[in-house]
C-alpha positions as CSV (number, residue, x, y, z in Angstrom):
1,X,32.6,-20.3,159.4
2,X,29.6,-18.2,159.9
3,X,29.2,-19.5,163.3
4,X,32.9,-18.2,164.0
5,X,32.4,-14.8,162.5
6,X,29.3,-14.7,164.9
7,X,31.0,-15.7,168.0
8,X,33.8,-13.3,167.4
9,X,31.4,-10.2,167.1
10,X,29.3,-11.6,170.0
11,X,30.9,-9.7,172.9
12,X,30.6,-6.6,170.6
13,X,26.6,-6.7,170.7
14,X,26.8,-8.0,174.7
15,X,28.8,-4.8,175.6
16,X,26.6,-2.3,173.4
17,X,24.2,0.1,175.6
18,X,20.8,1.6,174.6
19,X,20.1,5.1,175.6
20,X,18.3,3.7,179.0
21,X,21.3,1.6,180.1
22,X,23.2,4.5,179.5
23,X,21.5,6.4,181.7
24,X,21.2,4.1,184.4
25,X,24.8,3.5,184.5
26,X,25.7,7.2,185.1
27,X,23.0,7.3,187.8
28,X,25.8,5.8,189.6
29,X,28.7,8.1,188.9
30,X,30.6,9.1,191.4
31,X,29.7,13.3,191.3
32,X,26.0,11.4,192.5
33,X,27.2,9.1,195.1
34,X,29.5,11.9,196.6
35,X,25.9,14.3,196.5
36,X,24.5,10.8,198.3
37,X,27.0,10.8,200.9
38,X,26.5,14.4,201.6
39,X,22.9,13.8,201.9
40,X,23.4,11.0,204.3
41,X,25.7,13.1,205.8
42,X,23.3,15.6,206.7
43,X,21.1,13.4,208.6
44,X,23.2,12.0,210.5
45,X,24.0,15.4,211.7
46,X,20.8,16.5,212.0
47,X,20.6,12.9,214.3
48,X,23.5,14.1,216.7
49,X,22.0,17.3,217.2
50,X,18.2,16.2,218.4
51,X,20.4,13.6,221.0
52,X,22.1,16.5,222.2
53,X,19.0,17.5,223.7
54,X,18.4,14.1,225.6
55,X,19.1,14.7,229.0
56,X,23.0,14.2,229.6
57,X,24.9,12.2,231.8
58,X,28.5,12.2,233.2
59,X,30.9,10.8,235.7
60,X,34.0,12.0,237.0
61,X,36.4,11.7,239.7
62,X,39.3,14.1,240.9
63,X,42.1,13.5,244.2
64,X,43.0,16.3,246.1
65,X,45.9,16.8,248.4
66,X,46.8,20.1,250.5
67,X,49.1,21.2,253.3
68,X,46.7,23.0,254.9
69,X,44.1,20.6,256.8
70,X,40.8,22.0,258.0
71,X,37.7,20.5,258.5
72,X,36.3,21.1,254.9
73,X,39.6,20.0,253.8
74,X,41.6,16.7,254.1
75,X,44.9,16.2,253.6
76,X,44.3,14.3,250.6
77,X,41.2,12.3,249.6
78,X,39.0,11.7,246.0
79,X,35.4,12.8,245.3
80,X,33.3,11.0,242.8
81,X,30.3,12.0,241.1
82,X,27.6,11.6,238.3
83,X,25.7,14.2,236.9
84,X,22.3,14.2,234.9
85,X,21.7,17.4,232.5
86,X,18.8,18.5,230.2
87,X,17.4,21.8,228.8
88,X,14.0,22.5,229.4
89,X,13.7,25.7,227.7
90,X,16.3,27.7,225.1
91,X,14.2,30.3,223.8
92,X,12.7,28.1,221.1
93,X,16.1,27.7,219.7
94,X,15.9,23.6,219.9
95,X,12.1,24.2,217.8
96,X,13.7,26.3,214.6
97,X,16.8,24.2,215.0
98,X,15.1,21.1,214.4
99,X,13.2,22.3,211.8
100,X,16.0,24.3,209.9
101,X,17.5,20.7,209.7
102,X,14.7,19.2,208.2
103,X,14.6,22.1,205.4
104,X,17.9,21.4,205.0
105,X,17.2,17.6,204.3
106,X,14.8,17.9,201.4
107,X,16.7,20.9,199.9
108,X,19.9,18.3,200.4
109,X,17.4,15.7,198.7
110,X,16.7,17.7,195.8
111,X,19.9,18.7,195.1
112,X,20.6,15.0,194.3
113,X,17.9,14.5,192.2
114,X,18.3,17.4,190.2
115,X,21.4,16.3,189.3
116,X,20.4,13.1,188.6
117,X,18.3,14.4,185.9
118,X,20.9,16.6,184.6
119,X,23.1,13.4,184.1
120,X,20.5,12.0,182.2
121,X,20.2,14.8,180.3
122,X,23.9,14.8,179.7
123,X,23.4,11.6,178.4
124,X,20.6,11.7,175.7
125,X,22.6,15.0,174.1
126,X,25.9,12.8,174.4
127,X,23.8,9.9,173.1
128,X,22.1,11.5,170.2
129,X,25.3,13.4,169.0
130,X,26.8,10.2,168.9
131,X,24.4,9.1,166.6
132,X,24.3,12.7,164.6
133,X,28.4,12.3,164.3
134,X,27.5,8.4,162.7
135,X,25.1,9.4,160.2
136,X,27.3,12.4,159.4
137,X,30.2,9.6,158.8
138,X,28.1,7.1,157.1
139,X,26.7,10.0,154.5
140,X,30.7,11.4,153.8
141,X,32.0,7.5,153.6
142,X,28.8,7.0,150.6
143,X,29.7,10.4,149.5
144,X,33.7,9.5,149.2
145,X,32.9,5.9,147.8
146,X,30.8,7.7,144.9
147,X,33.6,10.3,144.3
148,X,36.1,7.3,143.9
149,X,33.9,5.3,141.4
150,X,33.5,8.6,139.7
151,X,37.0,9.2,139.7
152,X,38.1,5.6,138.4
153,X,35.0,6.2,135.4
154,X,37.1,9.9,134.4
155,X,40.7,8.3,134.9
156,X,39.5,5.8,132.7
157,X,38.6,8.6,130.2
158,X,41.7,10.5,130.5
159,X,43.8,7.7,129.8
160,X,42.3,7.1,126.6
161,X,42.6,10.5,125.7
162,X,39.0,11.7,125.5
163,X,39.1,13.5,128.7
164,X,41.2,16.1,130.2
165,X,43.5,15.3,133.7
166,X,41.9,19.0,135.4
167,X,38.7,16.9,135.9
168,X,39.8,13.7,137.5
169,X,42.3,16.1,139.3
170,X,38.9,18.3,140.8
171,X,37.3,14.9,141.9
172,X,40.9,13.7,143.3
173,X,41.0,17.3,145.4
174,X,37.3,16.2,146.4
175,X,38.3,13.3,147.6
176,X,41.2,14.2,149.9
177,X,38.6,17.1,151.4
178,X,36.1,14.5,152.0
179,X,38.6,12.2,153.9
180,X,39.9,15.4,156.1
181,X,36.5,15.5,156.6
182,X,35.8,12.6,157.6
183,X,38.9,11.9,160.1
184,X,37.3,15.0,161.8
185,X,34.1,13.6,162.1
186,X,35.5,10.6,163.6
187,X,37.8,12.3,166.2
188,X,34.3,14.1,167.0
189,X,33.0,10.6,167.7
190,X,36.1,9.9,170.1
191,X,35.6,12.8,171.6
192,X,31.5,12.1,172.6
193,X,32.3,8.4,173.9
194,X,35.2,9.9,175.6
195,X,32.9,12.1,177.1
196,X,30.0,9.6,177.8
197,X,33.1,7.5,179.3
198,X,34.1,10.3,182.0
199,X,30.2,10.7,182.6
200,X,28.7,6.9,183.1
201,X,32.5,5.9,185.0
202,X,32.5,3.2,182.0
203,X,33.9,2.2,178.8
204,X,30.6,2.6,176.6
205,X,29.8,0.5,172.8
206,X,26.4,2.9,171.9
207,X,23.6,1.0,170.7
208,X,21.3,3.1,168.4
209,X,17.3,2.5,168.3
210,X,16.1,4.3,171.6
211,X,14.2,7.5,171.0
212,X,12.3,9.9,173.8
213,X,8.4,9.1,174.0
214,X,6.2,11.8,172.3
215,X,4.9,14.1,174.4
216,X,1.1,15.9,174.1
217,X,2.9,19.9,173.6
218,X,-0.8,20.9,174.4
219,X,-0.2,19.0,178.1
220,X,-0.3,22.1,180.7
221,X,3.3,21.8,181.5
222,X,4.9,23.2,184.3
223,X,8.2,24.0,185.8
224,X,8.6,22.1,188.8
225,X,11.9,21.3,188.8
226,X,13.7,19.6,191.6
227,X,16.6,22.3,191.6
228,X,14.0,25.1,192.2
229,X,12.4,23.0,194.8
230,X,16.1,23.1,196.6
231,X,16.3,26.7,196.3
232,X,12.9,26.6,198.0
233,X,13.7,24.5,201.1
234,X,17.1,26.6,201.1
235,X,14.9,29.9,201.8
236,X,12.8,28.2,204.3
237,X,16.0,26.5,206.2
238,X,17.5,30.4,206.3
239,X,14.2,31.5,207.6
240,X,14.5,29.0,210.7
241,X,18.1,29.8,211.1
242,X,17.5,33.5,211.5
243,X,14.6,32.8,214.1
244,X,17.5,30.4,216.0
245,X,19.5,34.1,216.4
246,X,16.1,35.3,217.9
247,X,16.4,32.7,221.1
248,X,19.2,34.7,222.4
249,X,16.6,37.8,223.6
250,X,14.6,34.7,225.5
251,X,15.7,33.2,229.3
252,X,17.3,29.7,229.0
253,X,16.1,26.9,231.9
254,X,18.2,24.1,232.8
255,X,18.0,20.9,235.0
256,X,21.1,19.3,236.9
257,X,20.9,16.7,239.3
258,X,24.8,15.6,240.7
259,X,25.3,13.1,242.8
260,X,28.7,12.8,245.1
261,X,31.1,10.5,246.9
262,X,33.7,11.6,249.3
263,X,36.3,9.7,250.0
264,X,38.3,12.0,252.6
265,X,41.7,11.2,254.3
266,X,42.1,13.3,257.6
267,X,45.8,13.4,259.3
268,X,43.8,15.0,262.3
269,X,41.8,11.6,263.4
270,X,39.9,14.5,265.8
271,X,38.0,15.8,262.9
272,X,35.1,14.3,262.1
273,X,33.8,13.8,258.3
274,X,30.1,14.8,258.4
275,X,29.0,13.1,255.6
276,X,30.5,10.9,252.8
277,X,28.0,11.5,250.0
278,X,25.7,14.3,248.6
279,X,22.7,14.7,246.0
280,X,22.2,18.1,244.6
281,X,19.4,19.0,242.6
282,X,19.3,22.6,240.7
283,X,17.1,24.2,238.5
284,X,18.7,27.3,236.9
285,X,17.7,29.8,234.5
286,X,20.0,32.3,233.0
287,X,18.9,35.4,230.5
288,X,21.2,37.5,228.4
289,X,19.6,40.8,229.1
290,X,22.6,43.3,227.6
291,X,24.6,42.3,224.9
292,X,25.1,45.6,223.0
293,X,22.9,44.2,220.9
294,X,24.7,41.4,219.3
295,X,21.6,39.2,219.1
296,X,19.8,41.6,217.3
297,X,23.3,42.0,214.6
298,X,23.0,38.3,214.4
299,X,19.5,37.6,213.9
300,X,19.7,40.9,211.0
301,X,22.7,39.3,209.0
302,X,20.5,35.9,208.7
303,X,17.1,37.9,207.9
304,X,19.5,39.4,205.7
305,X,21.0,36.5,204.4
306,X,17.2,34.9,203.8
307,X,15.8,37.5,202.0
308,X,19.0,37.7,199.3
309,X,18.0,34.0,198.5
310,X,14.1,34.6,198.4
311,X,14.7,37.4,196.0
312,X,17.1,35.0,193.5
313,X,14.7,32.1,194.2
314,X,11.7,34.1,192.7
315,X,14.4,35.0,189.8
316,X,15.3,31.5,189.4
317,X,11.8,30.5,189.3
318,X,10.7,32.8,186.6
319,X,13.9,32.2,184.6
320,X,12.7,28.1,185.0
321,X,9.4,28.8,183.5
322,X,10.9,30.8,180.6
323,X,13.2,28.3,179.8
324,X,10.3,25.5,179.8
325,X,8.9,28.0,177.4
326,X,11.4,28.3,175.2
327,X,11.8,24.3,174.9
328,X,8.2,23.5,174.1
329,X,8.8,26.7,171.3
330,X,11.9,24.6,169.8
331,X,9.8,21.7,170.1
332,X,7.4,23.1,167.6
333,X,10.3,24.4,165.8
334,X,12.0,21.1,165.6
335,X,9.4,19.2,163.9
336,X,9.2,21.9,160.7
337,X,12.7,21.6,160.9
338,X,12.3,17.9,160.1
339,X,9.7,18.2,157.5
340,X,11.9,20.6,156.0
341,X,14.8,18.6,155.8
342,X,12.9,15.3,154.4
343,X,11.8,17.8,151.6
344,X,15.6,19.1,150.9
345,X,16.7,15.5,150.4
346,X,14.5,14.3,147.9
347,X,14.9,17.6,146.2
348,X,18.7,17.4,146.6
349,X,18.2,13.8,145.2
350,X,16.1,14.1,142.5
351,X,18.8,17.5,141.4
352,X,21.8,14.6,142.1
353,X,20.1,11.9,139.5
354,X,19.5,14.4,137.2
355,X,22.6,16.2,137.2
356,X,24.8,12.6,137.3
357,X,23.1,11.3,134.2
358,X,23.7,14.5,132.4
359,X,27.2,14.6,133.6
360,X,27.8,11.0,131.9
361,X,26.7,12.5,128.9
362,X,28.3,15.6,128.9
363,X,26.0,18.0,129.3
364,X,27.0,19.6,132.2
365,X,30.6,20.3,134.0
366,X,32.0,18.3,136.7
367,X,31.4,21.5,138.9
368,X,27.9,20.9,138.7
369,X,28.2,17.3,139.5
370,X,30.6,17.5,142.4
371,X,27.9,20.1,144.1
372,X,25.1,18.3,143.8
373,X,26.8,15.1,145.1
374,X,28.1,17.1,148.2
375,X,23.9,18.7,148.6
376,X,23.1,15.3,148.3
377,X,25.0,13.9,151.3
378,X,24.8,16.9,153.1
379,X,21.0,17.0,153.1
380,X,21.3,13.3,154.5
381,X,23.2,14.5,157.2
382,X,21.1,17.3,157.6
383,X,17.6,15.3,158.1
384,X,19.4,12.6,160.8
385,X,20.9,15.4,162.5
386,X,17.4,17.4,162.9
387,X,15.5,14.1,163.6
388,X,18.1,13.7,166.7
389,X,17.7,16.9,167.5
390,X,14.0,16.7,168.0
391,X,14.6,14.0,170.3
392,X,17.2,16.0,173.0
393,X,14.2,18.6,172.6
394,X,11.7,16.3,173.3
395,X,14.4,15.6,176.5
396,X,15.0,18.9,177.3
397,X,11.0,19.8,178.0
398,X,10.8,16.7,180.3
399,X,13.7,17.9,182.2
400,X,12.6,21.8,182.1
401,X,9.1,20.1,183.8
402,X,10.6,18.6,186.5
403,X,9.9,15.1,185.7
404,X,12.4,12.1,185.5
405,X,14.4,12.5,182.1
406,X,14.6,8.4,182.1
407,X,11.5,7.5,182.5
408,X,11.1,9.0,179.0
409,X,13.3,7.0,177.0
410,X,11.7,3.9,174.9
């Protein structure tokens, strides 16, 4: 029978996920493979436009018929040809092009990453509410199972007489609170995996046990995070893009080399063809000299353009460091919180075993009872809840850092 029970709650423990499988399965969600796809995206245009700059080659053929012979033209005939093209020189346009590309790459690169991380992170505070929302329910389920057996030990009482019904009715109203209470608790609970569900692309079973490793707060921490580092090759991809709009003050020099077949049709049979194919070689250079100064607009709105984004980078990198700051702070902050807790719930303990066995006796209301059962339970709730909380903080200063939020989790 045992080996039944075990089978049947088998797939159960198969299906649960630890904090680091968690994570690893939203690494796949779909916001990051579309933020993949646009990175791939990107190189492969950044490929198209260095082959534009291979030299080009065409071939073409028209047929032309007039009513009007002369010797230059025939009365009908085709000419085909193929023509080789390639820029030599475009002001340095090809240079800052090329390079605005490969800004645009890594900024592309660390877009993905940095949401990668905030996934994780998304993850450990989905994961660790989860477990908050459990403890929460596991202290108000102990807390309504003691306010039952209290209530049987007082019905008990008033049915003999020796106790009045207002008593069992204020445990009774308890009662019903504490199950409210705990329905909303467990909605809360829907609500997370619903979440963690919509994040990962799965149906998740939450495992508990994993925990962030402990981190050295006197470690010389730095922001370096990736989405600052995106903002960075952002600036320096606007920078090449305004020097592009500078090419158009500079001369452009071309190559073409077209070769021709004439295949010409004379009505006239006294007019001779001189020749039926020709080779053609050019070098030409052309220069925008007067534009009203459209060039110089252009090249202004970009300059423009880059130093918006330099000023909010340098804002956005500050604001990073601050907020690195303020984590490694709550750190500290986190840990007295715990301490503090641990000491509230054997104080709220110690008042509950009191207060219960004076209760029994009679020597003090069931007011006094009923609150320090609820400080009792709520102090529980209290220390799980800050333990979890110290580990999203421990989280949160890995991921202010710049460093990988998973790598982290044990």
């Amino acid at each position: 029978m045992k080996k039944i029970h075990l089978l049947f709650f088998l797939p159960i423990f198969l299906w649960s996920q630890d904090l680091s499988e968690l994570i690893n399965i939203s690494q796949k969600n779909k916001l990051i493979q579309s933020s993949q796809e646009t990175v791939e995206s990107i190189k492969d245009e950044y490929s198209s436009v260095k082959r534009s700059y291979l030299p080009a080659v065409s071939i073409g053929t028209s047929y032309q018929n007039t009513n009007r012979e002369s010797q230059s033209m025939p009365e009908n005939g085709y000419t085909s040809y193929a023509k080789v093209g390639l820029t030599i020189y475009d002001g340095n346009k090809r240079y800052n092009l090329f390079k605005s590309y490969k800004s645009y790459i890594k900024s592309s690169k660390e877009d993905l990453s940095a949401l990668k991380n905030e996934v994780a992170l998304d993850v450990v505070n989905y994961y660790y509410q989860y477990l908050t929302l459990e403890a929460q329910k596991d202290a108000k389920q102990k807390e309504i199972e003691q306010l039952k057996s209290e209530g049987n030990r007082v019905k008990n009482f008033v049915d003999v007489g020796s106790s009045t019904t207002d008593e069992y009715d204020k445990i009774e109203s308890r009662i019903q609170s504490s199950i409210f209470d705990l329905n909303q608790i467990e909605l809360n609970i829907i609500t997370v995996l619903h979440t963690l569900e919509y994040v990962t692309g799965e149906e998740v079973s939450i495992n508990a046990g994993s925990s962030i490793k402990d981190i050295n707060i006197n470690s010389d921490f730095k922001a370096q995070r990736p989405d600052i580092k995106s903002l960075e090759y952002n600036i320096e991809k606007l920078k090449y893009d305004a020097r592009q709009e500078k090419s158009g003050y500079l001369p452009k020099i071309t190559l073409d080399n077209t070769y021709s077949y004439y295949d010409r049709n004379y009505k006239d049979n006294s007019i001779a063809m001189d020749y039926k194919d020709q080779n053609v070689f050019s070098v030409n250079l052309s220069w925008d000299i007067f534009n009203f100064n459209s060039t110089g607009k252009k090249y202004s709105a970009k300059y423009k353009e880059y130093l918006s984004k330099r000023s909010n980078y340098e804002y956005q990198k500050k604001k990073a460091d601050t907020e690195l700051k303020t984590a490694l702070k709550t750190y500290e902050i986190g840990k007295v919180k715990v301490k503090a807790a641990q000491a509230s719930l054997k104080a709220a303990t110690s008042v509950y075993d009191s207060i219960k066995s004076k209760y029994q006796n009679g020597l003090v209301d069931n007011v006094s009872f009923l609150e320090a059962l609820t400080e009792k339970y709520d102090a529980l709730s209290q220390l799980k809840s800050s333990q979890y909380d110290l580990e999203i903080n421990k989280a949160t200063i890995i991921y202010y850092s710049g460093k990988n939020v998973g790598d982290y989790v044990e």
